[in-house]
C-alpha positions as CSV (number, residue, x, y, z in Angstrom):
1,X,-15.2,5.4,12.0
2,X,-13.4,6.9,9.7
3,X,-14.3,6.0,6.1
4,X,-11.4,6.9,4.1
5,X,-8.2,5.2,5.2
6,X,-5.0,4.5,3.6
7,X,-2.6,1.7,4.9
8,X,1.3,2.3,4.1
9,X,3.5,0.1,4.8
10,X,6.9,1.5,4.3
11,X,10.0,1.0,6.6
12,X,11.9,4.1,5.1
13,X,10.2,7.0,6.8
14,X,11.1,9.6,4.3
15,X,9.2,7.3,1.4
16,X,6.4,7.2,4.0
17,X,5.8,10.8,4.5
18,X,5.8,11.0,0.7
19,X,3.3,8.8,0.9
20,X,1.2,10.6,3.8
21,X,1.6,14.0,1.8
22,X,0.0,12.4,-0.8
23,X,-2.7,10.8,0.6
24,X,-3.3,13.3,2.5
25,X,-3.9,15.9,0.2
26,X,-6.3,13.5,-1.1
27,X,-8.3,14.0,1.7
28,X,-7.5,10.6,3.2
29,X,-6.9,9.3,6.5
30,X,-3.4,7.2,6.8
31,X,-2.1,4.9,8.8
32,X,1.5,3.2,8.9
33,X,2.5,0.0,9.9
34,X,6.6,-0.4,9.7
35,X,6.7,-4.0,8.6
36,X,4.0,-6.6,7.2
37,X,3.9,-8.4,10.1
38,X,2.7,-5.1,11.6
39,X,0.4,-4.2,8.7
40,X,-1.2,-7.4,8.7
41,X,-2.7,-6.8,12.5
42,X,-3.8,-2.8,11.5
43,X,-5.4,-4.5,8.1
44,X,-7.4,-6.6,10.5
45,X,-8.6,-4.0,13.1
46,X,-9.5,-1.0,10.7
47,X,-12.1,-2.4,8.5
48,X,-12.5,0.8,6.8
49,X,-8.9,0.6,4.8
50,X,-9.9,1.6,0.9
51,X,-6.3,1.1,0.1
52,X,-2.8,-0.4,0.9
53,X,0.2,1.2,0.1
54,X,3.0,-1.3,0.2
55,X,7.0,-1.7,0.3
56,X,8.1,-4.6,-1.4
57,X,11.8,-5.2,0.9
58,X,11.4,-3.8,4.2
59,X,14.7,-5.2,5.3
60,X,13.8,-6.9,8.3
61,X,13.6,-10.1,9.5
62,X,9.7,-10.1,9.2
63,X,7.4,-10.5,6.3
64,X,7.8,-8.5,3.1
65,X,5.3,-7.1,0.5
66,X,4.7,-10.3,-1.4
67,X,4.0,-12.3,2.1
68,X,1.8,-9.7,3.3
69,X,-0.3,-9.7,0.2
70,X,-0.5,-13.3,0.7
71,X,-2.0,-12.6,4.0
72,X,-4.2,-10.5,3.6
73,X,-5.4,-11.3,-0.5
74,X,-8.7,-13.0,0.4
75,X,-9.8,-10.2,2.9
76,X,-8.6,-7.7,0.0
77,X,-10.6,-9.2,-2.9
78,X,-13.8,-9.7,-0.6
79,X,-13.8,-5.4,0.1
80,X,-12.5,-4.7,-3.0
81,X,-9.7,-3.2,-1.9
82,X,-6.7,-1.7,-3.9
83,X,-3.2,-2.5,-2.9
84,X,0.2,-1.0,-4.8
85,X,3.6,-2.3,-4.3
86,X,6.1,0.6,-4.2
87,X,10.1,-1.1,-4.3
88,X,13.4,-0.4,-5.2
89,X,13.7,-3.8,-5.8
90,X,14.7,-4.7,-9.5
91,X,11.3,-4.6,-11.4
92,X,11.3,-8.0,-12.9
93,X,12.0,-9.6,-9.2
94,X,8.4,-7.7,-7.9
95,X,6.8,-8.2,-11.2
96,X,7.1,-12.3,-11.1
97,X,5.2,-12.3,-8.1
98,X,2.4,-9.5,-8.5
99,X,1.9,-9.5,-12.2
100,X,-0.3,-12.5,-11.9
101,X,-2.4,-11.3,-9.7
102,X,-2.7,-7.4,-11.3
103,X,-1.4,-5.3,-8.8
104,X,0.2,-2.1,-9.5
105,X,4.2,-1.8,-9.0
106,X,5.8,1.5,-8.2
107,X,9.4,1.7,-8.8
108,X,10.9,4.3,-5.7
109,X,12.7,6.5,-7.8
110,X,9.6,6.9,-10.1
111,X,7.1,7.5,-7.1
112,X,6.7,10.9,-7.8
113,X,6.5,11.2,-11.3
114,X,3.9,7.5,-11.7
115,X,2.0,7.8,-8.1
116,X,-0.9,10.2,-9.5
117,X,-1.3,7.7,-12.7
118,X,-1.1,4.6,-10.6
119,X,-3.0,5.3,-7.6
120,X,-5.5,8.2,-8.8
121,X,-7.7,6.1,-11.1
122,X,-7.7,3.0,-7.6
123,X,-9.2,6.0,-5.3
124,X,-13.2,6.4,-5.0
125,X,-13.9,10.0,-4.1
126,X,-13.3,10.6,-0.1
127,X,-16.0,10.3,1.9
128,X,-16.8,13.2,4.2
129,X,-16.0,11.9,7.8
């Protein structure tokens, strides 16, 4: 089992293999799903996630960031599990529904400049699989 994966949830595939880079040179396994709906399912069978990565508006007609959060908030607080909403959606329209509950927001065109401060300091030291 590996003991050092990274969920991303991201439907735009150039923002995901940002994301994979990143992670990746972190030493960290990743995994994508395309669409909550999706992510929920991999969230379920990989019990050894340490952190979601997650679009806010992936377009489609399935669930979006703040749904899937829903979903899955119980099984994230109970592992202690980190999870970051990246969006270009206007900040405040994210922020009403994470703020309360303390999770980090990414805005897409600041991903390269805030992901080290956001996500660095969320990250426990890999694990050597």
């Amino acid at each position: 089992m590996c003991m050092n994966r990274v969920l991303i949830v991201e439907d735009d595939d150039a923002v995901a293999l940002i994301l994979e880079k990143r992670m990746q040179q972190r030493k960290f396994t990743t995994i994508r799903a395309h669409d909550a709906k999706q992510a929920v399912e991999m969230f379920r069978n990989h019990p050894d996630i340490v952190l979601v990565l997650s679009d806010y508006d992936m377009g489609g007609i399935h669930l979006n960031g703040d749904a899937l959060y829903d979903a899955i908030r119980e099984d994230l607080k109970s592992r202690e599990i980190p999870f970051v909403v990246i969006s270009a959606v206007q900040p405040q329209i994210v922020a009403e529904k994470f703020n309360a509950y303390k999770v980090p927001i990414i805005e897409k065109w600041k991903l390269n400049k805030e992901f080290d401060l956001v996500v660095s300091p969320l990250l426990k030291k890999p694990v050597d699989a």
